[in-house]
MDTraj code that builds the backbone (N, CA, C; nanometers):
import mdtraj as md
import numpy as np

residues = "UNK UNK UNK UNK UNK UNK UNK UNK UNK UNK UNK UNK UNK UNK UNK UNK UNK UNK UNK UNK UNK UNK UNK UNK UNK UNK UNK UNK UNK UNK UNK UNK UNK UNK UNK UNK UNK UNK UNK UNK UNK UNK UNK UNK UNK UNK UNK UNK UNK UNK UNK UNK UNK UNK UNK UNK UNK UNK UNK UNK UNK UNK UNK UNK UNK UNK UNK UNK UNK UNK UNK UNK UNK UNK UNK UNK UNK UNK UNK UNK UNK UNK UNK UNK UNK UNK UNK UNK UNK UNK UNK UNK UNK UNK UNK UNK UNK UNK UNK UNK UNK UNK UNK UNK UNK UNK UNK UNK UNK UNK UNK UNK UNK UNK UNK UNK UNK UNK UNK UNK UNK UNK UNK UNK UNK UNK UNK UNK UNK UNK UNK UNK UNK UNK UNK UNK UNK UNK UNK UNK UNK UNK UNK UNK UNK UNK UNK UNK UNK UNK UNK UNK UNK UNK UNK UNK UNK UNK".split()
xyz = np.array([
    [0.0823, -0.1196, 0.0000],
    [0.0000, 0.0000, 0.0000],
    [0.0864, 0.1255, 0.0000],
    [0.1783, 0.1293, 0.0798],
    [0.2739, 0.2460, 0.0895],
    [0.3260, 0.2519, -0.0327],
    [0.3714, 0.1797, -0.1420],
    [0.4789, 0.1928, -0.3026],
    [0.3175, 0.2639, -0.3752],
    [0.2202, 0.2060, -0.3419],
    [0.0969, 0.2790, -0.4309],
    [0.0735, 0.4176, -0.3880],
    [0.0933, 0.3959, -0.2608],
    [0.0585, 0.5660, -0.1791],
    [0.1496, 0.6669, -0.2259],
    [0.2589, 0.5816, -0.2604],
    [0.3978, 0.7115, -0.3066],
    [0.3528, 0.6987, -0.4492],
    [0.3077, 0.5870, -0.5407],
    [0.2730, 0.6670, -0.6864],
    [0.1557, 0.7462, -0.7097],
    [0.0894, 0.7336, -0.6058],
    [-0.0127, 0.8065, -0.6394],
    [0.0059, 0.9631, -0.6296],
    [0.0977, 0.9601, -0.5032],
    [0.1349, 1.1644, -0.4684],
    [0.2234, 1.1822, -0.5210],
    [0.3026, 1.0785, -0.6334],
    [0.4143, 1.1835, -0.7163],
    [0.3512, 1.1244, -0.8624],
    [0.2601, 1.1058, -0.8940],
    [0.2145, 1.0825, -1.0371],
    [0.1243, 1.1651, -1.0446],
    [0.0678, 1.2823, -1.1284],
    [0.0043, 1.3952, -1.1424],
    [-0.1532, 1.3094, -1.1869],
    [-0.0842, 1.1590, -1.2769],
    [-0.2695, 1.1271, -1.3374],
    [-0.3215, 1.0469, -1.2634],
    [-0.2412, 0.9641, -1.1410],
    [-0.2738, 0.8822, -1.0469],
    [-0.3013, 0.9300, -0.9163],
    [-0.3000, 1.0982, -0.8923],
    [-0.3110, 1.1808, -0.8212],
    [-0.4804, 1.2437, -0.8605],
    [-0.4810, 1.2688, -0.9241],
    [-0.6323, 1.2777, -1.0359],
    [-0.7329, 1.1673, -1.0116],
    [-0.6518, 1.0834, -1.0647],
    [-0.7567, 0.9294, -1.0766],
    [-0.8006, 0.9001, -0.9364],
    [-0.7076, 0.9432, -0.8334],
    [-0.7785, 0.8720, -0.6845],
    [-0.7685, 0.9854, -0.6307],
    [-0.8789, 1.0717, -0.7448],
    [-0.9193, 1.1863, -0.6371],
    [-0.8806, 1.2745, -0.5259],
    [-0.7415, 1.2647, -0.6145],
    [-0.6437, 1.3693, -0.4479],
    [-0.6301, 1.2715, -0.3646],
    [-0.6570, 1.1717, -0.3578],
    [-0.6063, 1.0645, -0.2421],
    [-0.6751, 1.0026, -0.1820],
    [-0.8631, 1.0434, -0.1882],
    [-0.9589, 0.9904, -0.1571],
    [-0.9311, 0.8359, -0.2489],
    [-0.8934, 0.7866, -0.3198],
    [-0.9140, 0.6333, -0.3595],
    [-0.7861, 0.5602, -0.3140],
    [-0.7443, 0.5613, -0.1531],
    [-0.6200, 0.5238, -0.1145],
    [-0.6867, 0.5075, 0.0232],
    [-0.8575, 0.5191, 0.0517],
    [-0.8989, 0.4942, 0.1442],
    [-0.9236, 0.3653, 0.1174],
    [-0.9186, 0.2499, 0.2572],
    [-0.8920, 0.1352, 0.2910],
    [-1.0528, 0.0567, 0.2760],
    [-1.1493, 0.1343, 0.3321],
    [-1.2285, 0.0925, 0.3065],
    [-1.3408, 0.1988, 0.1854],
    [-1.4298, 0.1317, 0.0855],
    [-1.4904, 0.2371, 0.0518],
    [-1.4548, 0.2865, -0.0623],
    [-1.3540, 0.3289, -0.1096],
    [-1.2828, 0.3895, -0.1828],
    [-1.4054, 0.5087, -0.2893],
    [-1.4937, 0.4246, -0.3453],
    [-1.5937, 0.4934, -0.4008],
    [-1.6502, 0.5669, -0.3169],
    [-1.6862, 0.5729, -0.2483],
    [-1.7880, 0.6446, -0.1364],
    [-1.7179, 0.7873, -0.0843],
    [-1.5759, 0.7334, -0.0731],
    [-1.4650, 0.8343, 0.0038],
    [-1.4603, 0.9401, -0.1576],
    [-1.4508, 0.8999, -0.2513],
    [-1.4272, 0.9505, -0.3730],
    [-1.5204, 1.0503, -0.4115],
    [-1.6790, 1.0179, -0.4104],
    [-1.7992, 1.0519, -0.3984],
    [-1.8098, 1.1573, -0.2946],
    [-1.7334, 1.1314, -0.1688],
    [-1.7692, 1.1986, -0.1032],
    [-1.6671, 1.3580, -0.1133],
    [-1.5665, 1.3594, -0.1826],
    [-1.4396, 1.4100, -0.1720],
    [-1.5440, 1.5437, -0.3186],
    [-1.6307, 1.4797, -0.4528],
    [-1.6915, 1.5458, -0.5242],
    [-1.7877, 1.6519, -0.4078],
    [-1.8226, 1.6346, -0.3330],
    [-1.9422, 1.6991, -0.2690],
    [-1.8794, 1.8620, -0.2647],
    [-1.7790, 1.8670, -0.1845],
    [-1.7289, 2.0352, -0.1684],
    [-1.6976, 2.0577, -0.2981],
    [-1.6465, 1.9859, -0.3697],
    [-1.6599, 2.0599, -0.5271],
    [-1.7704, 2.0629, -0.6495],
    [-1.8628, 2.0008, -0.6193],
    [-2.0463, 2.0673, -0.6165],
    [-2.0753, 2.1997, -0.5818],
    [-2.0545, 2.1538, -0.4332],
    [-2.0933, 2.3005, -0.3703],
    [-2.0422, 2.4481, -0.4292],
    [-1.8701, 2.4314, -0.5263],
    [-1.8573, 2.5291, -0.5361],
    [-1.9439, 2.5980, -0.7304],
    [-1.9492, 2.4438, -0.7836],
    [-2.0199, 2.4449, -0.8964],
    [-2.1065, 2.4944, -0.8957],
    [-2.1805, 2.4660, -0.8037],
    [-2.3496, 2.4895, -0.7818],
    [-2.3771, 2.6317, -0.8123],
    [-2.2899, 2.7320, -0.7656],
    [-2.3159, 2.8678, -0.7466],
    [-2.2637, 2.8835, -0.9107],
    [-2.2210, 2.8501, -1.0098],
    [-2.1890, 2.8891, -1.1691],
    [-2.3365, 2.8644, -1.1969],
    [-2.3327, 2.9680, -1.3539],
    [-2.4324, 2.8936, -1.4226],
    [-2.4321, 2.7551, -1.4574],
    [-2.5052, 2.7291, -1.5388],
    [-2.5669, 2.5707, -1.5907],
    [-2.4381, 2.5716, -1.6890],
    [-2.4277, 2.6487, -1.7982],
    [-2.3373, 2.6100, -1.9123],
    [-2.1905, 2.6185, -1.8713],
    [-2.1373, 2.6805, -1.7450],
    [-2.0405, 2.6863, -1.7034],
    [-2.0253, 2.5740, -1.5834],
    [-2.1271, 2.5052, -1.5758],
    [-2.1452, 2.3779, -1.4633],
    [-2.1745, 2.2710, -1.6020],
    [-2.2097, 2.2590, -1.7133],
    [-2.1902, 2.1666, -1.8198],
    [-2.0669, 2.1783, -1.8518],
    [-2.0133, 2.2734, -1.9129],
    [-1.8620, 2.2694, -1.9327],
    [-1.7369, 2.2172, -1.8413],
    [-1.7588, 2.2755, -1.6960],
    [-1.6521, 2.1723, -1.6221],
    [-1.6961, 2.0076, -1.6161],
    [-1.8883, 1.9776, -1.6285],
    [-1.8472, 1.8185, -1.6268],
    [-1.8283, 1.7288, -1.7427],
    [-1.7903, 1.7739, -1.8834],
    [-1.8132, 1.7199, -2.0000],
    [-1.6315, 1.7927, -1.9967],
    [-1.5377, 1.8549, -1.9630],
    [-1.4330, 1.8534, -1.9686],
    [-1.3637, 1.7629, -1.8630],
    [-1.4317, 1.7535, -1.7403],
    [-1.4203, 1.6566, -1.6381],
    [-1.4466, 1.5137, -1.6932],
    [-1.5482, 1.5217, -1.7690],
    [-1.5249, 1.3585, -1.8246],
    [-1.4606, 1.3292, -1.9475],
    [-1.4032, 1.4205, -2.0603],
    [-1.3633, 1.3721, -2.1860],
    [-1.2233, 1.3465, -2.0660],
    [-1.1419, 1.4702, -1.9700],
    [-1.0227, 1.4296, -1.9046],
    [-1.0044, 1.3089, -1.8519],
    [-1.1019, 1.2521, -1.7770],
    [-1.1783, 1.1458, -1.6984],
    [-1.1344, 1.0271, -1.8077],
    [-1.1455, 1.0623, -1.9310],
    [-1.1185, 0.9194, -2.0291],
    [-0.9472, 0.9111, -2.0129],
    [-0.8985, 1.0229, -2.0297],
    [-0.7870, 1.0054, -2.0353],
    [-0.6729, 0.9559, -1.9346],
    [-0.7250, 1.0035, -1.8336],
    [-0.6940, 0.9848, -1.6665],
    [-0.7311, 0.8510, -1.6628],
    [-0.8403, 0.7756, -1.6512],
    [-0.8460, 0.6904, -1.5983],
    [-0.7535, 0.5599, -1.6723],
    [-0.7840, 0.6059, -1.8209],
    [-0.6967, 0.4860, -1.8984],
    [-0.5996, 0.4883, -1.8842],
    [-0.4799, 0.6293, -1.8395],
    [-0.3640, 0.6634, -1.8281],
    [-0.3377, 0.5601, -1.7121],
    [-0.4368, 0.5605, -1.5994],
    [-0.4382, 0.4906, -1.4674],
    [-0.3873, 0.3355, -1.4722],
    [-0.4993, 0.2925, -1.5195],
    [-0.5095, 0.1318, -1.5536],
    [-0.4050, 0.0997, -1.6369],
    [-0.3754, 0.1964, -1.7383],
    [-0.1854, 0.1266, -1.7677],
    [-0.0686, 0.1514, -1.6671],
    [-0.0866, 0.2575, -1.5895],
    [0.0216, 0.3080, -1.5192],
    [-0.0061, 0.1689, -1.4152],
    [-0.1062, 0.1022, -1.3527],
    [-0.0823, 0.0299, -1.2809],
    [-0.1482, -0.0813, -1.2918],
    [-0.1601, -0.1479, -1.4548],
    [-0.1396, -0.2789, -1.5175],
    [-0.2756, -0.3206, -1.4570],
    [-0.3791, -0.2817, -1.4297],
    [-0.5170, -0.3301, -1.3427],
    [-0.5851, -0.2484, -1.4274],
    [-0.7043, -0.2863, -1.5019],
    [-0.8476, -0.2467, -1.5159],
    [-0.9194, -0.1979, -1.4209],
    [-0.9412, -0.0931, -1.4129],
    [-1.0152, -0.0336, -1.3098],
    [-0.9780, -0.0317, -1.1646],
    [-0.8647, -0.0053, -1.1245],
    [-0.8756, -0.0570, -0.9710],
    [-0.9538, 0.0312, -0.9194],
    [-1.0177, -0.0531, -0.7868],
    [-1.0530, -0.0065, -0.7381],
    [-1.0276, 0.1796, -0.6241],
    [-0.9402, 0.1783, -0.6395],
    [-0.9245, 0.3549, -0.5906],
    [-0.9232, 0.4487, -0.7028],
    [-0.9154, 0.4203, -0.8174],
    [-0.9343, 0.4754, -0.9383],
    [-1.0721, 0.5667, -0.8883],
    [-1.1072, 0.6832, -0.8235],
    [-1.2267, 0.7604, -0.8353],
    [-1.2656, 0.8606, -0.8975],
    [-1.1899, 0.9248, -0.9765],
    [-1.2367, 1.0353, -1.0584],
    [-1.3757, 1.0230, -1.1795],
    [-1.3860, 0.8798, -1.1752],
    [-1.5233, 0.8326, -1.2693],
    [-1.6312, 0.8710, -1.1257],
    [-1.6416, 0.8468, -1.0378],
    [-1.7286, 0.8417, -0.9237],
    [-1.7631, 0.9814, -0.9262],
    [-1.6377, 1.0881, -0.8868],
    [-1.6470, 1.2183, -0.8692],
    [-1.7663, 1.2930, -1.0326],
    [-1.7435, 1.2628, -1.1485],
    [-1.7949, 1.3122, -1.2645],
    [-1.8875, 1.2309, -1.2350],
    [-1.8953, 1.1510, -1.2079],
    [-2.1015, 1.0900, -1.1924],
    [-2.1270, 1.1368, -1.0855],
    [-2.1334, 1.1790, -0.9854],
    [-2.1831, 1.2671, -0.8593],
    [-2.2440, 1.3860, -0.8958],
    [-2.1471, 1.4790, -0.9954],
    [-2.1477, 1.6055, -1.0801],
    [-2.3019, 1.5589, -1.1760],
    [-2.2481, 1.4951, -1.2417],
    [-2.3602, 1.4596, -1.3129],
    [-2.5208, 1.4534, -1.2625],
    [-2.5302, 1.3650, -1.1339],
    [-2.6055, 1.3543, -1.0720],
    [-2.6952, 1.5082, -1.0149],
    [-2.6006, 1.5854, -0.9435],
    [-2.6214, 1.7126, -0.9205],
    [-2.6814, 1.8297, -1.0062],
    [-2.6883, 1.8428, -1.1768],
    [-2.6393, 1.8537, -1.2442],
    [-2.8529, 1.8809, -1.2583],
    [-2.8699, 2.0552, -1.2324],
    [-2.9631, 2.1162, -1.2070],
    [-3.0632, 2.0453, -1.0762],
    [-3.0465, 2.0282, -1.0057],
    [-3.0914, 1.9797, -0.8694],
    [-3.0789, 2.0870, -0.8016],
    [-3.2292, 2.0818, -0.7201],
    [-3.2042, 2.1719, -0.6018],
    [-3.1208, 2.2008, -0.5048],
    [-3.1059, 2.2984, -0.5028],
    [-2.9498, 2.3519, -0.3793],
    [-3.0229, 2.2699, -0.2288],
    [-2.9385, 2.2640, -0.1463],
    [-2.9743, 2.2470, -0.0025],
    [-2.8894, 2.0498, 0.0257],
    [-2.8807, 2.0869, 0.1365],
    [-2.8368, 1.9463, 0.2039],
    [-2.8757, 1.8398, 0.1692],
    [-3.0592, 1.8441, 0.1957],
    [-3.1237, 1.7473, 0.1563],
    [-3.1307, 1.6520, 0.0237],
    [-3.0941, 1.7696, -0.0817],
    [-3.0506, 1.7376, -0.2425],
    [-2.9299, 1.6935, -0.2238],
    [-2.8479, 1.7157, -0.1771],
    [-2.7423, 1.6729, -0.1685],
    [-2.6883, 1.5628, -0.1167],
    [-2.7327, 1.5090, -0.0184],
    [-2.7292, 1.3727, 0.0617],
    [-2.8106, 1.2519, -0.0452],
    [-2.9842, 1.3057, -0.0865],
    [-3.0333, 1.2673, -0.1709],
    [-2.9396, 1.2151, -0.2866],
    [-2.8650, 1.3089, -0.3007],
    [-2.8446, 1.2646, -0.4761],
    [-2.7204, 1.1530, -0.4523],
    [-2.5992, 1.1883, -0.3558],
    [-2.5065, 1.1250, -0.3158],
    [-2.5825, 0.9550, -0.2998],
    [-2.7351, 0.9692, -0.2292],
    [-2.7146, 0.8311, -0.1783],
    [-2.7763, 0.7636, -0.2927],
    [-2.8457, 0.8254, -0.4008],
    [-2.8871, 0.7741, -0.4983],
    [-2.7830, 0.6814, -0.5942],
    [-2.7048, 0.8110, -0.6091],
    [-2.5765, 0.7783, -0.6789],
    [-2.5086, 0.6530, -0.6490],
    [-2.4855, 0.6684, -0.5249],
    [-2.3905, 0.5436, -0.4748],
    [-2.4625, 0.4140, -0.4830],
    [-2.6138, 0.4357, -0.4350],
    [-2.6833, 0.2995, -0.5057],
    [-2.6725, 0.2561, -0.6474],
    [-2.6819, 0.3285, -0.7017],
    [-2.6744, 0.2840, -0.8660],
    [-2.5385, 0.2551, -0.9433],
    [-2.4698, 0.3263, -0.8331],
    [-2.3346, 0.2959, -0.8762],
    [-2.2923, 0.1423, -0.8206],
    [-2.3045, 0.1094, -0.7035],
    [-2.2917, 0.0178, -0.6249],
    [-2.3368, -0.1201, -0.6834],
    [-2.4823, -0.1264, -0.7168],
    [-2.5762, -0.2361, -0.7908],
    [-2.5837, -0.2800, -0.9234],
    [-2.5289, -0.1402, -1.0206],
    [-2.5132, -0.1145, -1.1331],
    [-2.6152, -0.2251, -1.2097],
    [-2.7280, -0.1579, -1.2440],
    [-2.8804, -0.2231, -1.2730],
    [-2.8115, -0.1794, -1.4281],
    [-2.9219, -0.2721, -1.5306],
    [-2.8971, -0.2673, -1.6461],
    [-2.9529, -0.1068, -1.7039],
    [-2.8778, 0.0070, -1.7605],
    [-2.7597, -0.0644, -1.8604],
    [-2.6320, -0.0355, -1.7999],
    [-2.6113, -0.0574, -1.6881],
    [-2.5291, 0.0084, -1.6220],
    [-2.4135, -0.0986, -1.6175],
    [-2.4770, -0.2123, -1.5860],
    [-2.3788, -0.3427, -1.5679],
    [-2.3442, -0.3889, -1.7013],
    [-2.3907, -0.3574, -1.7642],
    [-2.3860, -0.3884, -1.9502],
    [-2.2452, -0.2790, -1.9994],
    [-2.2373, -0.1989, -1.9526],
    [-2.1684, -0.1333, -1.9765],
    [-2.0414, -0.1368, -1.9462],
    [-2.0238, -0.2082, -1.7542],
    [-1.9309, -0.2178, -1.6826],
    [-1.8620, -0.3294, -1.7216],
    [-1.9333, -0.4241, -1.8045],
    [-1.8765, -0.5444, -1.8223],
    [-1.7878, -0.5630, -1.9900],
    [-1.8528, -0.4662, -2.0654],
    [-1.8582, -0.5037, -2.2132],
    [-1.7661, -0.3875, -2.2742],
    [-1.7619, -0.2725, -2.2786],
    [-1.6761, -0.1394, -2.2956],
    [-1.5407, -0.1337, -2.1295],
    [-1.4004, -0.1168, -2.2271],
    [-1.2873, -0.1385, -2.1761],
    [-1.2363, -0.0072, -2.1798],
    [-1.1259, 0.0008, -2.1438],
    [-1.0610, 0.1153, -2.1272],
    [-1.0926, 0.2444, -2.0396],
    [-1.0618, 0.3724, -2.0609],
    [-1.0784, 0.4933, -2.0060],
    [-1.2269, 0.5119, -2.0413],
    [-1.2698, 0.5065, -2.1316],
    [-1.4519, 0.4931, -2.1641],
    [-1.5053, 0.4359, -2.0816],
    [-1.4825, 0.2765, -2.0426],
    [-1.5162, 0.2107, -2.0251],
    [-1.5302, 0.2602, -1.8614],
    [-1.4139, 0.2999, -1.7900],
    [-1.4320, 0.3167, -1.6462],
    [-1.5201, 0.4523, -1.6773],
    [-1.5001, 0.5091, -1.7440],
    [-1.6029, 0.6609, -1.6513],
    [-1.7324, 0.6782, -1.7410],
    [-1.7601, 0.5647, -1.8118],
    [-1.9127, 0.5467, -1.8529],
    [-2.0310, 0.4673, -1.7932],
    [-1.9649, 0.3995, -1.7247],
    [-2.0883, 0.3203, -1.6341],
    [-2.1177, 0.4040, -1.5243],
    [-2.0390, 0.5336, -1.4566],
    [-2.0634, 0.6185, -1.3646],
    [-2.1487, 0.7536, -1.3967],
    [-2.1031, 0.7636, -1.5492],
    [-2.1763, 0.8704, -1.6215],
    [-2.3294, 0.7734, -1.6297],
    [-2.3490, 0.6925, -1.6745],
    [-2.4770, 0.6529, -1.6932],
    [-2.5615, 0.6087, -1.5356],
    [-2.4566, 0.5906, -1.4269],
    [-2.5539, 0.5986, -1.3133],
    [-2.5745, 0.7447, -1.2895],
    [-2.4567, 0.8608, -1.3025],
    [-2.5461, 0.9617, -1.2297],
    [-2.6345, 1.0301, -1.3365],
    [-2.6592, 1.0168, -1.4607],
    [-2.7334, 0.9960, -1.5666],
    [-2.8759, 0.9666, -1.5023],
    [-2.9057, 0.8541, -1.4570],
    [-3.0220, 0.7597, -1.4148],
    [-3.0975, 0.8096, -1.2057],
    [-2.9501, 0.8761, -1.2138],
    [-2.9710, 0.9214, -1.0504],
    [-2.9984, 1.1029, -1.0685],
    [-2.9794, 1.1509, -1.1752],
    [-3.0127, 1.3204, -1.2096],
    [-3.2171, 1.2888, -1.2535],
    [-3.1972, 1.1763, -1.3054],
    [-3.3502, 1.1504, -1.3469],
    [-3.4163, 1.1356, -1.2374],
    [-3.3658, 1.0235, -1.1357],
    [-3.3953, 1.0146, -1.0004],
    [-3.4809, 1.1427, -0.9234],
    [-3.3479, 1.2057, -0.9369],
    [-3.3617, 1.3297, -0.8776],
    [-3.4835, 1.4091, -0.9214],
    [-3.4640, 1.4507, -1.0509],
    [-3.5697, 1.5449, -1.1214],
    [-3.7278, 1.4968, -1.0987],
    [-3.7436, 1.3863, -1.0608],
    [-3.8763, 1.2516, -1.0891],
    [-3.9346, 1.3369, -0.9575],
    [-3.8397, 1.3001, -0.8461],
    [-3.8529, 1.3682, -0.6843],
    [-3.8816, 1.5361, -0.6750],
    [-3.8007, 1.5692, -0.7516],
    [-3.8099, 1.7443, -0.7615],
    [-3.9651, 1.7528, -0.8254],
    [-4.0453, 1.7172, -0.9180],
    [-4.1856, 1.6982, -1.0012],
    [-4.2356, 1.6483, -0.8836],
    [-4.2408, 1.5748, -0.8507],
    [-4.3345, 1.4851, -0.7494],
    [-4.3501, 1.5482, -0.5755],
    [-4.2375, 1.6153, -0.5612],
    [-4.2518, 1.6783, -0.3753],
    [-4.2177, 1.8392, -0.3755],
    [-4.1930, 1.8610, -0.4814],
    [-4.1550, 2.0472, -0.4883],
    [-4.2377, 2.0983, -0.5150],
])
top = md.Topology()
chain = top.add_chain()
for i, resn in enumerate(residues, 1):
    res = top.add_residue(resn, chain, resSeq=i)
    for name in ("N", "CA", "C"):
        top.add_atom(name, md.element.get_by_symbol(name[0]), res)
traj = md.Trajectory(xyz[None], top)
């Protein structure tokens, strides 16, 4: 763990990929990752929409690159601390939702379910598409399915 802990804080894309260091947590790693996106929501939240589309569609074309950069830099498909796919599906998730805590916990725990269970086409995705696509598209399509979530709830109790 310690030879990974040192590539991760002197490798700039393995520094990225585990989320500043959130995917070097022992247990969780997604969750810690997920959770590490939340203060950087919060600061999104306050941009407009097209300037909150633009950081997460540059966050994820980077996200392709990062993560595939990852999985060669350390010969594993997807490892698991790899979180920067988690962080851009959180975003996603968020991604015109009501401001406040409640949206926010909401969307997090949505997220992490769908991420977690990965219901079809989610598991279709996780299994069948490889590479840098491959990791930060099954996260894009849960918080995809968890922004719908959301919006379904926002129509139905707002």
């Amino acid at each position: 763990m310690s030879d990974l802990r040192e590539k991760v804080f002197t490798s700039p894309v393995l520094f990225f990929a585990f989320g500043f260091g959130a995917g070097l947590a022992p247990k969780a790693p997604g969750t810690v990752g997920t959770l590490v996106a939340v203060p950087i929501y919060m600061l999104l939240v306050h941009t407009n929409w097209w300037i909150y589309s633009a950081v997460v569609l540059v966050s994820f074309g980077l996200g392709i690159w990062i993560c595939g950069k990852s999985s060669e830099e350390l010969e594993i498909h997807d490892h698991g601390g790899v979180v920067w796919d988690e962080m851009v599906g959180y975003w996603i998730t968020m991604f015109l939702a009501p401001t406040g805590w409640v949206w926010i916990l909401l969307g997090f725990g949505i997220f992490r379910a769908l991420d977690i269970l990965k219901p079809w086409p989610i598991r279709v995705v996780d299994k069948h598409i490889h590479g840098g696509i491959g990791i930060m598209l099954d996260d894009v399509l849960a918080g995809i399915m968890a922004t719908l979530c959301i919006q379904a709830l926002v129509v139905l109790f707002v």
